[in-house]
mmCIF file as gemmi writes it, N, C-alpha and C atoms, coordinates in Angstrom:
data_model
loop_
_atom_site.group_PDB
_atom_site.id
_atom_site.type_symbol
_atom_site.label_atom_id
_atom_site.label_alt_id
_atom_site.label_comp_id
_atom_site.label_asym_id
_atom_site.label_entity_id
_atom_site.label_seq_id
_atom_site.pdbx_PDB_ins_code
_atom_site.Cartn_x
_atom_site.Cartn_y
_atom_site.Cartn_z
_atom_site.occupancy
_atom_site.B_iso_or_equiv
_atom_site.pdbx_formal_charge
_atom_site.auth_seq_id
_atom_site.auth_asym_id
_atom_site.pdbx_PDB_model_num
ATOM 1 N N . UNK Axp A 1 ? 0.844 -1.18 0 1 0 ? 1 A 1
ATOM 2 C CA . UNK Axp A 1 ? 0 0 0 1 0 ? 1 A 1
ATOM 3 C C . UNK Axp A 1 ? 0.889 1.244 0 1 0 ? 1 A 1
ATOM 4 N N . UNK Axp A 2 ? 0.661 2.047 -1.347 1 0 ? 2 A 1
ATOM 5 C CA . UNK Axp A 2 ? 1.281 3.303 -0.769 1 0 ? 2 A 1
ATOM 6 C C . UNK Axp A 2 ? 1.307 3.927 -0.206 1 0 ? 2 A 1
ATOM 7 N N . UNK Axp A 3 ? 2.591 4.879 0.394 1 0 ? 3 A 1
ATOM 8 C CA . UNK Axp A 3 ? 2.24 6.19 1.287 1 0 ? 3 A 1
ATOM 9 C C . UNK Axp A 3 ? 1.716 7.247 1.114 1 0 ? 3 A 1
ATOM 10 N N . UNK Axp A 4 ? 0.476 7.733 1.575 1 0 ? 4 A 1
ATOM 11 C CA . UNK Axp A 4 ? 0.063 8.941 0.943 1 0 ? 4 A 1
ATOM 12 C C . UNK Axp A 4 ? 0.995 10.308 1.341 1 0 ? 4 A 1
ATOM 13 N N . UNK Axp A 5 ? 1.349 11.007 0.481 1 0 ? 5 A 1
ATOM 14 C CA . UNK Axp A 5 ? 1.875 12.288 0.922 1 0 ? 5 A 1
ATOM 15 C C . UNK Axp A 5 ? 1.282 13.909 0.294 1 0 ? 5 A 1
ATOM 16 N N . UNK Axp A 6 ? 1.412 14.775 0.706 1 0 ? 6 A 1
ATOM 17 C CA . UNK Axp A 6 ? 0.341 16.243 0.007 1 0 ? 6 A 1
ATOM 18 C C . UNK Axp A 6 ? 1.992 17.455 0.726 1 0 ? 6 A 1
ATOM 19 N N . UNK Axp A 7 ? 1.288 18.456 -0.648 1 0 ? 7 A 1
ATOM 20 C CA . UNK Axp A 7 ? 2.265 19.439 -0.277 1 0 ? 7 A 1
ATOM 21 C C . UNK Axp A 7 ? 1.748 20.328 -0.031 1 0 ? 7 A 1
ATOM 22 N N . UNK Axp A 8 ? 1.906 21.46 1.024 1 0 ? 8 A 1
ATOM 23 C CA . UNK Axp A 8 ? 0.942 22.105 1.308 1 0 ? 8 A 1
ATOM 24 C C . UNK Axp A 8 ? 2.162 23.321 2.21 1 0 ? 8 A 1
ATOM 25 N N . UNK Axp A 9 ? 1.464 24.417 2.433 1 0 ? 9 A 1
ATOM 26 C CA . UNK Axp A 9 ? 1.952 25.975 3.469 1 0 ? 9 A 1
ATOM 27 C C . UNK Axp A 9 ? 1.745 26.036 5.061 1 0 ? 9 A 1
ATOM 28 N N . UNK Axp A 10 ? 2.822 26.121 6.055 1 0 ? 10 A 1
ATOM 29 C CA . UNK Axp A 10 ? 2.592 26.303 6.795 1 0 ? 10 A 1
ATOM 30 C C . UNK Axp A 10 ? 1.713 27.716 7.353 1 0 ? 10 A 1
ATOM 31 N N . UNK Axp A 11 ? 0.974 26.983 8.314 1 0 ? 11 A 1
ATOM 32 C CA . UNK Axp A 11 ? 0.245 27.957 8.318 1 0 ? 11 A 1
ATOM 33 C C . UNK Axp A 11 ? 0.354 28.85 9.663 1 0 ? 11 A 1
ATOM 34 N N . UNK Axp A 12 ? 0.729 27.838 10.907 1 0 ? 12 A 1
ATOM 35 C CA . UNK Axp A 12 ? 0.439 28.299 12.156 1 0 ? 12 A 1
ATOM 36 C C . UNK Axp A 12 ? 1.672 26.81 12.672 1 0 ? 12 A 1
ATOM 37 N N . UNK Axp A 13 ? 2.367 27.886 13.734 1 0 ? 13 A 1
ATOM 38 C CA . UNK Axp A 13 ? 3.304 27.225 14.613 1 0 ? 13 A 1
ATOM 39 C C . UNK Axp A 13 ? 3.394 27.185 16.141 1 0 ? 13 A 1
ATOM 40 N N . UNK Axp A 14 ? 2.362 27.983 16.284 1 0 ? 14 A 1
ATOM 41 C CA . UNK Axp A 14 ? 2.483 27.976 18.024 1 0 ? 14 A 1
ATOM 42 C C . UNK Axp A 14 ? 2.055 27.342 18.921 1 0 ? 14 A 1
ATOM 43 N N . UNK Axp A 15 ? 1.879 25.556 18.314 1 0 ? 15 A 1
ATOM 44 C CA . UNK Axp A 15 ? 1.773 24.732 19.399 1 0 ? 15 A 1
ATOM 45 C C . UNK Axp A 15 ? 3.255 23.793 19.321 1 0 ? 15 A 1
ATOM 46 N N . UNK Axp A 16 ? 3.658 23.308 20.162 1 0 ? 16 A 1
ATOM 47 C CA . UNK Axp A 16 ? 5.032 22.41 20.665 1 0 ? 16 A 1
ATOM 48 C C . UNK Axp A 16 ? 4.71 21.216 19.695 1 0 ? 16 A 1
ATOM 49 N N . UNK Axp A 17 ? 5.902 21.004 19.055 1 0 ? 17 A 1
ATOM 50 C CA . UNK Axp A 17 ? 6.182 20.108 17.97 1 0 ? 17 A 1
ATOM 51 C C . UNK Axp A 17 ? 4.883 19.55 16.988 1 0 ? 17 A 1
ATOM 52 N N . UNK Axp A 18 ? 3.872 20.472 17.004 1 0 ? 18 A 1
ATOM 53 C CA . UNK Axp A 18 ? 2.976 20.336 15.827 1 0 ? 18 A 1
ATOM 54 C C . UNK Axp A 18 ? 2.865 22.022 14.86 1 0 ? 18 A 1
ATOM 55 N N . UNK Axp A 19 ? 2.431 21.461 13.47 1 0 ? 19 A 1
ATOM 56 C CA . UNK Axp A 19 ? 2.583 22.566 12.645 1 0 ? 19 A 1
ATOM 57 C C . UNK Axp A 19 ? 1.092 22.71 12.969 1 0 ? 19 A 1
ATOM 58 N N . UNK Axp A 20 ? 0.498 23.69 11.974 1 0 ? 20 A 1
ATOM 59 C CA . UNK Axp A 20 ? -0.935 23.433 10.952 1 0 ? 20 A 1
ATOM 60 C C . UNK Axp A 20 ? -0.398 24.178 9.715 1 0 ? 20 A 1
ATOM 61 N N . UNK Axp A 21 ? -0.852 23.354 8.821 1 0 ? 21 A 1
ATOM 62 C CA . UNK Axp A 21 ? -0.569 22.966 6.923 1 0 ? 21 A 1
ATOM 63 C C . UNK Axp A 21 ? -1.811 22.865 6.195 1 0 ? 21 A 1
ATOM 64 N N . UNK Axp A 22 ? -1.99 23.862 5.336 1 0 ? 22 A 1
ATOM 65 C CA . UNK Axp A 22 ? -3.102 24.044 4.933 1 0 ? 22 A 1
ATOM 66 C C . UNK Axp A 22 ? -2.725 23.538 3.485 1 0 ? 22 A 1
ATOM 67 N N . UNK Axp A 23 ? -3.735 22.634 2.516 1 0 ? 23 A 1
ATOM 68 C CA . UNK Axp A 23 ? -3.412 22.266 1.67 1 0 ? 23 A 1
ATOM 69 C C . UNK Axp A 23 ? -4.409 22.373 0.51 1 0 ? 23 A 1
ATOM 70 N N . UNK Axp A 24 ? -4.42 22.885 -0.353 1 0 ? 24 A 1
ATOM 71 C CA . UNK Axp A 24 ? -5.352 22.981 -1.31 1 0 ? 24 A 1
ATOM 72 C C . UNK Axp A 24 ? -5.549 21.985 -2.889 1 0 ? 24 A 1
ATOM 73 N N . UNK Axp A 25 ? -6.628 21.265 -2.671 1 0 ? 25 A 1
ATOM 74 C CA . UNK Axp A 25 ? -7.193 20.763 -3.924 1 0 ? 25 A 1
ATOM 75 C C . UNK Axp A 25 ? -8.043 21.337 -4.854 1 0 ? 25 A 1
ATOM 76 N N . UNK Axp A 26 ? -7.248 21.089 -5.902 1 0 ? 26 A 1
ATOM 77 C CA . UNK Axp A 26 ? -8.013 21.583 -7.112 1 0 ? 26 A 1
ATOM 78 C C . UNK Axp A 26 ? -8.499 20.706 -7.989 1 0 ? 26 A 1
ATOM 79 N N . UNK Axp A 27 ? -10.076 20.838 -8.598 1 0 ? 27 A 1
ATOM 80 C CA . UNK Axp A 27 ? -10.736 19.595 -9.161 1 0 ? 27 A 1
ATOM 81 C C . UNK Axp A 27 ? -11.474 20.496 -10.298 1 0 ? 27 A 1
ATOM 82 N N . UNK Axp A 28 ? -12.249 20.506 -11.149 1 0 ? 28 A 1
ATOM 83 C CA . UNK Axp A 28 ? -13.076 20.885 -12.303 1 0 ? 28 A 1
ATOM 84 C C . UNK Axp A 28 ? -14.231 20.917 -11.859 1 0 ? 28 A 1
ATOM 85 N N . UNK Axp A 29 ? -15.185 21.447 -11.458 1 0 ? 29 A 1
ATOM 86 C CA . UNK Axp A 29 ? -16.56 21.331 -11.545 1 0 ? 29 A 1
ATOM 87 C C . UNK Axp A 29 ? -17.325 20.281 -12.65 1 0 ? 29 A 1
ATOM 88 N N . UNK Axp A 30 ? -18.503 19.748 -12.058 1 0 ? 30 A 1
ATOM 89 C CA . UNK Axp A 30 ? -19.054 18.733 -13.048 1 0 ? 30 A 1
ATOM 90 C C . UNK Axp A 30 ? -19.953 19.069 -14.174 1 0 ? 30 A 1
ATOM 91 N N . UNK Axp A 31 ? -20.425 19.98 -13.598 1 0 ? 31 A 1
ATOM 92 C CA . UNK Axp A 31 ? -21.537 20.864 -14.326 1 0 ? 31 A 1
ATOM 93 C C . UNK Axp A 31 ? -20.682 21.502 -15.135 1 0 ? 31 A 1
ATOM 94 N N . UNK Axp A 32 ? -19.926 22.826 -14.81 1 0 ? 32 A 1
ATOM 95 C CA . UNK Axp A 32 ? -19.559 23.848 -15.169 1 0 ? 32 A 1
ATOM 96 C C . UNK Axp A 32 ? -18.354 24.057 -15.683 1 0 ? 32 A 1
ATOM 97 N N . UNK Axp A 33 ? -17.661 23.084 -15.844 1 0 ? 33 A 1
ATOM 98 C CA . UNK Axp A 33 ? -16.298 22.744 -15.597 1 0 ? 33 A 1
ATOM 99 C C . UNK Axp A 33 ? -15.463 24.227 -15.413 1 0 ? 33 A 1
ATOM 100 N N . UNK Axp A 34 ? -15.604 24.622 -14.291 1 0 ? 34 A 1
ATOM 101 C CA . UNK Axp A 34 ? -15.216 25.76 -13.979 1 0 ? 34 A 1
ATOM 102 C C . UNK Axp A 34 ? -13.796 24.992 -12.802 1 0 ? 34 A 1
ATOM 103 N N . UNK Axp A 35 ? -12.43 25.433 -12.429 1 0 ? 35 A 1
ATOM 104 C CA . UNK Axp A 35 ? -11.592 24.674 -12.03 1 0 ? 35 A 1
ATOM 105 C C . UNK Axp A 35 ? -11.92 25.444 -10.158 1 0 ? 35 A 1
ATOM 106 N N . UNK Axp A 36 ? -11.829 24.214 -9.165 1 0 ? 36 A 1
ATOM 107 C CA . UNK Axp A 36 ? -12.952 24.682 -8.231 1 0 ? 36 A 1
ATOM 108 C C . UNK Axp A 36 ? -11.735 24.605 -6.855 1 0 ? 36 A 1
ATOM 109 N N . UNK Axp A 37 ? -11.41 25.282 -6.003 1 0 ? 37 A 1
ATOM 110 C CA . UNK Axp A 37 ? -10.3 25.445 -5.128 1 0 ? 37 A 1
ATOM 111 C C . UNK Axp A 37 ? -11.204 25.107 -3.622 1 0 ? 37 A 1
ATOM 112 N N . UNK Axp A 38 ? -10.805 23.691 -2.804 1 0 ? 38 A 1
ATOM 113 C CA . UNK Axp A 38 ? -11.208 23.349 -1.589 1 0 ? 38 A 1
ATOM 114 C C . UNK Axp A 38 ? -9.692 23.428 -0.84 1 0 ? 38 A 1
ATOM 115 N N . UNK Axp A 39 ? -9.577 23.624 0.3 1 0 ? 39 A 1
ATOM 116 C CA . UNK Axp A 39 ? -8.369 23.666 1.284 1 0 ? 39 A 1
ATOM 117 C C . UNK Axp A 39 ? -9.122 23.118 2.818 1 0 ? 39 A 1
ATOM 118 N N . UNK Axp A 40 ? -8.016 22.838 2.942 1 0 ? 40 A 1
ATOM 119 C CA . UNK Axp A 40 ? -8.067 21.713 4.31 1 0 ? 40 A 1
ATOM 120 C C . UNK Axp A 40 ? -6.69 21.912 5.018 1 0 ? 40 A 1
ATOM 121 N N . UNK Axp A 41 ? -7.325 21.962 6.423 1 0 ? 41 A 1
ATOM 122 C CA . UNK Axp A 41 ? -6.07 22.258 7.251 1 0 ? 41 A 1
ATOM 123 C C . UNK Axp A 41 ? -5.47 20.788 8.402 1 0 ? 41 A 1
ATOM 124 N N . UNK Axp A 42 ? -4.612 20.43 8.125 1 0 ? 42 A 1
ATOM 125 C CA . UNK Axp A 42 ? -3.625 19.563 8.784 1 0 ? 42 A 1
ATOM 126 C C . UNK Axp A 42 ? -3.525 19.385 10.253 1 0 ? 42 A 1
ATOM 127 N N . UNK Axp A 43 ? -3.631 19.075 10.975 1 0 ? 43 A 1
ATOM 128 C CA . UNK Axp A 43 ? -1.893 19.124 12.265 1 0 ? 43 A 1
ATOM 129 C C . UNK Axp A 43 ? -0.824 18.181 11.997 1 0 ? 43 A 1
ATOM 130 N N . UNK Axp A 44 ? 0.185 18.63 11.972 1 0 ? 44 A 1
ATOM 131 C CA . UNK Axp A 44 ? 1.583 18.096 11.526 1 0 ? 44 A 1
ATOM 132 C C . UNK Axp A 44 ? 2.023 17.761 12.549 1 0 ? 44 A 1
ATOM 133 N N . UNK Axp A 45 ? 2.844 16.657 12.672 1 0 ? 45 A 1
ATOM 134 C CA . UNK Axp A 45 ? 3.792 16.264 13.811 1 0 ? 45 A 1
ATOM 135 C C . UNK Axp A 45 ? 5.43 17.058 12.903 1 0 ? 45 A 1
ATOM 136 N N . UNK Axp A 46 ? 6.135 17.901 13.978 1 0 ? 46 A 1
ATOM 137 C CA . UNK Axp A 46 ? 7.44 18.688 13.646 1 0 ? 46 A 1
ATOM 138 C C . UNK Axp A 46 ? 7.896 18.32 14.622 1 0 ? 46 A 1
ATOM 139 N N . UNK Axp A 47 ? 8.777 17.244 14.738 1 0 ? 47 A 1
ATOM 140 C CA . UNK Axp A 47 ? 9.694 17.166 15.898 1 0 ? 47 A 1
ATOM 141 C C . UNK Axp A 47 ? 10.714 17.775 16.106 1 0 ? 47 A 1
ATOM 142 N N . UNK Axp A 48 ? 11.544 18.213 15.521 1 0 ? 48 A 1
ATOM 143 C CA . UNK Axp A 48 ? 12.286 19.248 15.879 1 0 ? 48 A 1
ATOM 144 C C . UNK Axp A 48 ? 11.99 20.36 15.882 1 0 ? 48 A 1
ATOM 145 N N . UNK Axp A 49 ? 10.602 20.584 15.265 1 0 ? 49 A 1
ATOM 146 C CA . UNK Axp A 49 ? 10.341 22.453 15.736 1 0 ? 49 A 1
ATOM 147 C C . UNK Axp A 49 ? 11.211 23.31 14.525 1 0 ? 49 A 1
ATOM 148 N N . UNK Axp A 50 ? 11.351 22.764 13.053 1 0 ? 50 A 1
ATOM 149 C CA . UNK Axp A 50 ? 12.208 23.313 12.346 1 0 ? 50 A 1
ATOM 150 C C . UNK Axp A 50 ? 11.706 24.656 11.285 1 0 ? 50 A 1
ATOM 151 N N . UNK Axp A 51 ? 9.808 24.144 11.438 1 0 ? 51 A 1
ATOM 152 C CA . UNK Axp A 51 ? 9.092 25.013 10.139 1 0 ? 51 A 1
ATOM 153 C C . UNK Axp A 51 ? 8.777 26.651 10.759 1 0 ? 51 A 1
ATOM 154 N N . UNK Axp A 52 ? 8.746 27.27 9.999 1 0 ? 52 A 1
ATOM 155 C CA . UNK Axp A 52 ? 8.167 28.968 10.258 1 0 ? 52 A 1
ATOM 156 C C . UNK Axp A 52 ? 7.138 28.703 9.315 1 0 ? 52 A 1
ATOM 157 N N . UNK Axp A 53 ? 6.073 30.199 9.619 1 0 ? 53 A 1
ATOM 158 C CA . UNK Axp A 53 ? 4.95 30.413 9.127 1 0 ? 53 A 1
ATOM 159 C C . UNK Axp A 53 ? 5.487 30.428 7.606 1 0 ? 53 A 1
ATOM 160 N N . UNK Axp A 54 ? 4.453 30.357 6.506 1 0 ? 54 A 1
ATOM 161 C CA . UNK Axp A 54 ? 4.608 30.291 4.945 1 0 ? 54 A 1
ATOM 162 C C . UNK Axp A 54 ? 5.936 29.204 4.142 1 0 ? 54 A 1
ATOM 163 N N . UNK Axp A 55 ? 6.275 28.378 5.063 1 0 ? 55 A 1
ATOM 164 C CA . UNK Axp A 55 ? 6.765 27.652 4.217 1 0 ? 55 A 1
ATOM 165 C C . UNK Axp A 55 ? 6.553 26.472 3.61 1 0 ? 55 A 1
ATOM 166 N N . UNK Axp A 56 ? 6.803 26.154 2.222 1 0 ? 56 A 1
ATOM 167 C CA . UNK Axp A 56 ? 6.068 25.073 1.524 1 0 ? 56 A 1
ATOM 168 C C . UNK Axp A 56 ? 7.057 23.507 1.952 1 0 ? 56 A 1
ATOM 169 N N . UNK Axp A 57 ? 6.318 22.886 2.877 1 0 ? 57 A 1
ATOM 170 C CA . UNK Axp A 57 ? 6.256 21.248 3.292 1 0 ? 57 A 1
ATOM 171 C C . UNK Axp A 57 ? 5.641 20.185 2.378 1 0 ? 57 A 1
ATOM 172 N N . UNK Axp A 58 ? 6.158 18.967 2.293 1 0 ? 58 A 1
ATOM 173 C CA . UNK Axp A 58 ? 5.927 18.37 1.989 1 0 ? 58 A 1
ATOM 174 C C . UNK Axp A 58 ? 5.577 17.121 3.734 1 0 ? 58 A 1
ATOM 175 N N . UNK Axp A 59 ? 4.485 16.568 3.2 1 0 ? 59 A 1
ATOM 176 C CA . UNK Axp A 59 ? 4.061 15.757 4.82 1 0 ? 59 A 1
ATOM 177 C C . UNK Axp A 59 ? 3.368 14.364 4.166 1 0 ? 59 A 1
ATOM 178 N N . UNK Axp A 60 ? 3.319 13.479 5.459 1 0 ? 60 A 1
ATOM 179 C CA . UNK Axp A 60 ? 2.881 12.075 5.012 1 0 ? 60 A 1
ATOM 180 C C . UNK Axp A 60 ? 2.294 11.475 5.854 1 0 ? 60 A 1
ATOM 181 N N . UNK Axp A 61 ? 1.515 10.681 5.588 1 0 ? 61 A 1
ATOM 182 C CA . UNK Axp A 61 ? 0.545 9.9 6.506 1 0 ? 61 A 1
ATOM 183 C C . UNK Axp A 61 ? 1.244 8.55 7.264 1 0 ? 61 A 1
ATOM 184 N N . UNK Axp A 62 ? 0.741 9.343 8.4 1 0 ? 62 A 1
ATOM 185 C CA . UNK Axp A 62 ? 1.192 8.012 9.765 1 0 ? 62 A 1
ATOM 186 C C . UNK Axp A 62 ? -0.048 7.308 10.532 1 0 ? 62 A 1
ATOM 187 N N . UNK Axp A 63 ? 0.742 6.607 11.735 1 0 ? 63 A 1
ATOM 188 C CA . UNK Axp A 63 ? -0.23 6.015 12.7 1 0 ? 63 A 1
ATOM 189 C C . UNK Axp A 63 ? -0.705 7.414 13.499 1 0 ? 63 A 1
ATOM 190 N N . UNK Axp A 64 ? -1.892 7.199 14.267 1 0 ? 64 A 1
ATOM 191 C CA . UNK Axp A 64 ? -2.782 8.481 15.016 1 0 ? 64 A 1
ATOM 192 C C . UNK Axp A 64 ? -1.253 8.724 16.097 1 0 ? 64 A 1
ATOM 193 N N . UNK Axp A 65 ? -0.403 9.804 16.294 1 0 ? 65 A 1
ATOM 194 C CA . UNK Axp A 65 ? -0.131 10.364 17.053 1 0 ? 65 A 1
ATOM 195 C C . UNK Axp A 65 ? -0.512 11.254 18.201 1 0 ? 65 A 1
ATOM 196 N N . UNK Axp A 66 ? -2.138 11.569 18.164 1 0 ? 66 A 1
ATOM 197 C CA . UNK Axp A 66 ? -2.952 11.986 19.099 1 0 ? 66 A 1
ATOM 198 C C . UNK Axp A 66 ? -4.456 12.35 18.728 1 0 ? 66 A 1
ATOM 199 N N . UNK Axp A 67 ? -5.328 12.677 19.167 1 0 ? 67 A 1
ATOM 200 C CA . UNK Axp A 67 ? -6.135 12.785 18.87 1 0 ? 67 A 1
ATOM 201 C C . UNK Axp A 67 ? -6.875 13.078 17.278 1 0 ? 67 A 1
ATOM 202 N N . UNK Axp A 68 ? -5.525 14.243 17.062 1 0 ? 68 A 1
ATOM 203 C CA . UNK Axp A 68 ? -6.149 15.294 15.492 1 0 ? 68 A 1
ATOM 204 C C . UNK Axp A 68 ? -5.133 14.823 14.627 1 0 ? 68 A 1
ATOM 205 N N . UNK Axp A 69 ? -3.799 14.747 15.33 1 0 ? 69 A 1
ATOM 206 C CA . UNK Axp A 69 ? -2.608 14.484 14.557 1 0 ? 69 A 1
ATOM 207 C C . UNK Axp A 69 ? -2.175 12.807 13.645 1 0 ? 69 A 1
ATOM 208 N N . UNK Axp A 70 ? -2.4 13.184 12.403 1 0 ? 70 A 1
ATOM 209 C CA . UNK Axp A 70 ? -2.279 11.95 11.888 1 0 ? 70 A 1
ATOM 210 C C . UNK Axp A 70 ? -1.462 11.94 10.55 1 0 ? 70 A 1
ATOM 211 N N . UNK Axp A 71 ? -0.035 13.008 10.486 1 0 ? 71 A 1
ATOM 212 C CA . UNK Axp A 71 ? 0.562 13.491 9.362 1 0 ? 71 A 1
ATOM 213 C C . UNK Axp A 71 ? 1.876 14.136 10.263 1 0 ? 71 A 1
ATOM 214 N N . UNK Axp A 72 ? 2.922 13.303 9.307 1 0 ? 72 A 1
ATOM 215 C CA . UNK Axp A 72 ? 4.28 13.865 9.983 1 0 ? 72 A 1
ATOM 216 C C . UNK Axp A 72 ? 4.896 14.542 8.768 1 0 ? 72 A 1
ATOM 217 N N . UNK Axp A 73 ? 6.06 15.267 9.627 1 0 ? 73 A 1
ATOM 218 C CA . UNK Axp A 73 ? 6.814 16.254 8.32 1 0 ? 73 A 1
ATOM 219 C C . UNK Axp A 73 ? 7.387 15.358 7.532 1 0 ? 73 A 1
ATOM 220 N N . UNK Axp A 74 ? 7.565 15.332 6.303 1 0 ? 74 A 1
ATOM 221 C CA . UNK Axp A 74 ? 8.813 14.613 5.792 1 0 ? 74 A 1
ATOM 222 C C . UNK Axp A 74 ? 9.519 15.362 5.312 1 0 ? 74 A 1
ATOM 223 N N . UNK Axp A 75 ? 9.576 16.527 4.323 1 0 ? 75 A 1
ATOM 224 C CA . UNK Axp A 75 ? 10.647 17.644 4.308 1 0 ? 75 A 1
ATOM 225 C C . UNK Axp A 75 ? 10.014 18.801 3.861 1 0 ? 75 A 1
ATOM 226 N N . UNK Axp A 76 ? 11.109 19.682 3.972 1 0 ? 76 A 1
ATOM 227 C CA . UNK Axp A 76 ? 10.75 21.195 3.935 1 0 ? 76 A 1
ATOM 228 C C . UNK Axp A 76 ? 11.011 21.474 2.377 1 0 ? 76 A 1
ATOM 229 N N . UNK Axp A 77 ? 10.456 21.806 1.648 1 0 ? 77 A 1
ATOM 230 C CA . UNK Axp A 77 ? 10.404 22.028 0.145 1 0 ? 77 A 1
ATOM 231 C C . UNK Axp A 77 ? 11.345 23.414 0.213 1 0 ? 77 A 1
ATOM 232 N N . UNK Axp A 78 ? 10.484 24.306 0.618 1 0 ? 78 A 1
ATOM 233 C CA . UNK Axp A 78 ? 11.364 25.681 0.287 1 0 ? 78 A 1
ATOM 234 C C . UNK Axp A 78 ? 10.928 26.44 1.612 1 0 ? 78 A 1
ATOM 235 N N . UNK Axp A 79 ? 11.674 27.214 2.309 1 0 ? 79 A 1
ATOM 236 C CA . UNK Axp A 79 ? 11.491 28.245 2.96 1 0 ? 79 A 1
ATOM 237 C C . UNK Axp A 79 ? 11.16 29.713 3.011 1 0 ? 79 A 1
ATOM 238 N N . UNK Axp A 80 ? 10.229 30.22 3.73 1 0 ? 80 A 1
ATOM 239 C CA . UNK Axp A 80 ? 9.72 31.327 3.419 1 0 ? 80 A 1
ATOM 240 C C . UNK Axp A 80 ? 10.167 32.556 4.031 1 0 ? 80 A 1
ATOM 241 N N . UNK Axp A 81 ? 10.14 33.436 3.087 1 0 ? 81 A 1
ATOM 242 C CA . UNK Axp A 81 ? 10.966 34.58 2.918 1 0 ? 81 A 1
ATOM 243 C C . UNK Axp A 81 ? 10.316 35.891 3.793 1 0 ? 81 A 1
ATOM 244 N N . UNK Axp A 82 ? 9.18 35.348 4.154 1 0 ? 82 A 1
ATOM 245 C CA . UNK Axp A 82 ? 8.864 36.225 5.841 1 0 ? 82 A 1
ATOM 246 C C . UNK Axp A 82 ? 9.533 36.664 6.701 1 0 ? 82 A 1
ATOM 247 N N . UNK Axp A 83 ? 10.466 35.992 7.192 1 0 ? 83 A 1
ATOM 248 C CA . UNK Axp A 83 ? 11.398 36.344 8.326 1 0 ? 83 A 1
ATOM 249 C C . UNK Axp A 83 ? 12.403 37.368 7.594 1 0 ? 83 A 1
ATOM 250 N N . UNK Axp A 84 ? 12.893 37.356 6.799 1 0 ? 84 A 1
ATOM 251 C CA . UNK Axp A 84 ? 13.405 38.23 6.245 1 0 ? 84 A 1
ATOM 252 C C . UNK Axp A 84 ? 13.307 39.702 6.171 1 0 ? 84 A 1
ATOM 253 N N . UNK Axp A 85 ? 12.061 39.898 5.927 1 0 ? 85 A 1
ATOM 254 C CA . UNK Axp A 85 ? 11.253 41.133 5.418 1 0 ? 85 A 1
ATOM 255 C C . UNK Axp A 85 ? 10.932 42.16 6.927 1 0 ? 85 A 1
ATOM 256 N N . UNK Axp A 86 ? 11.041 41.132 7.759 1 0 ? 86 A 1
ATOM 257 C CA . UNK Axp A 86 ? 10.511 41.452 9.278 1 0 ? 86 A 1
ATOM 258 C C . UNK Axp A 86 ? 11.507 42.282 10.085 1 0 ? 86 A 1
């Protein structure tokens, strides 16, 4: 069985070793075929505490780590240029 994995933006960091990763699917409408944008938000397991807000992750599906949490980091795609600007 494969591993599922989604790439998606950090969104929010201020709980202890979990992200939230908001991830957006894009599908066609059936009717209208108009191209139709749903997003869904994550909790990430970050064990080292490595992500900042806006950066693009890549994450993957695990066993339930707690209640909500059911997606660990697997790597950081690119880092966001927020902190910078600040």
């Amino acid at each position: 069985m494969p591993v599922k994995e989604k790439i998606g933006i950090v969104v929010s960091t201020k709980m202890q070793k979990t992200i939230v990763v908001k991830i957006e699917n894009r599908f066609s409408h059936p009717i209208y075929s108009k191209t139709m944008i749903k997003t869904r938000k994550y909790l990430v397991h970050d064990e080292m505490e490595q992500c900042n807000i806006g950066d693009q992750v890549l994450v993957q599906e695990c066993r339930p780590l707690s209640k909500c949490k059911r997606w660990k980091l697997n790597k950081i795609l690119s880092k966001s240029s927020l902190l910078t600007q600040l």
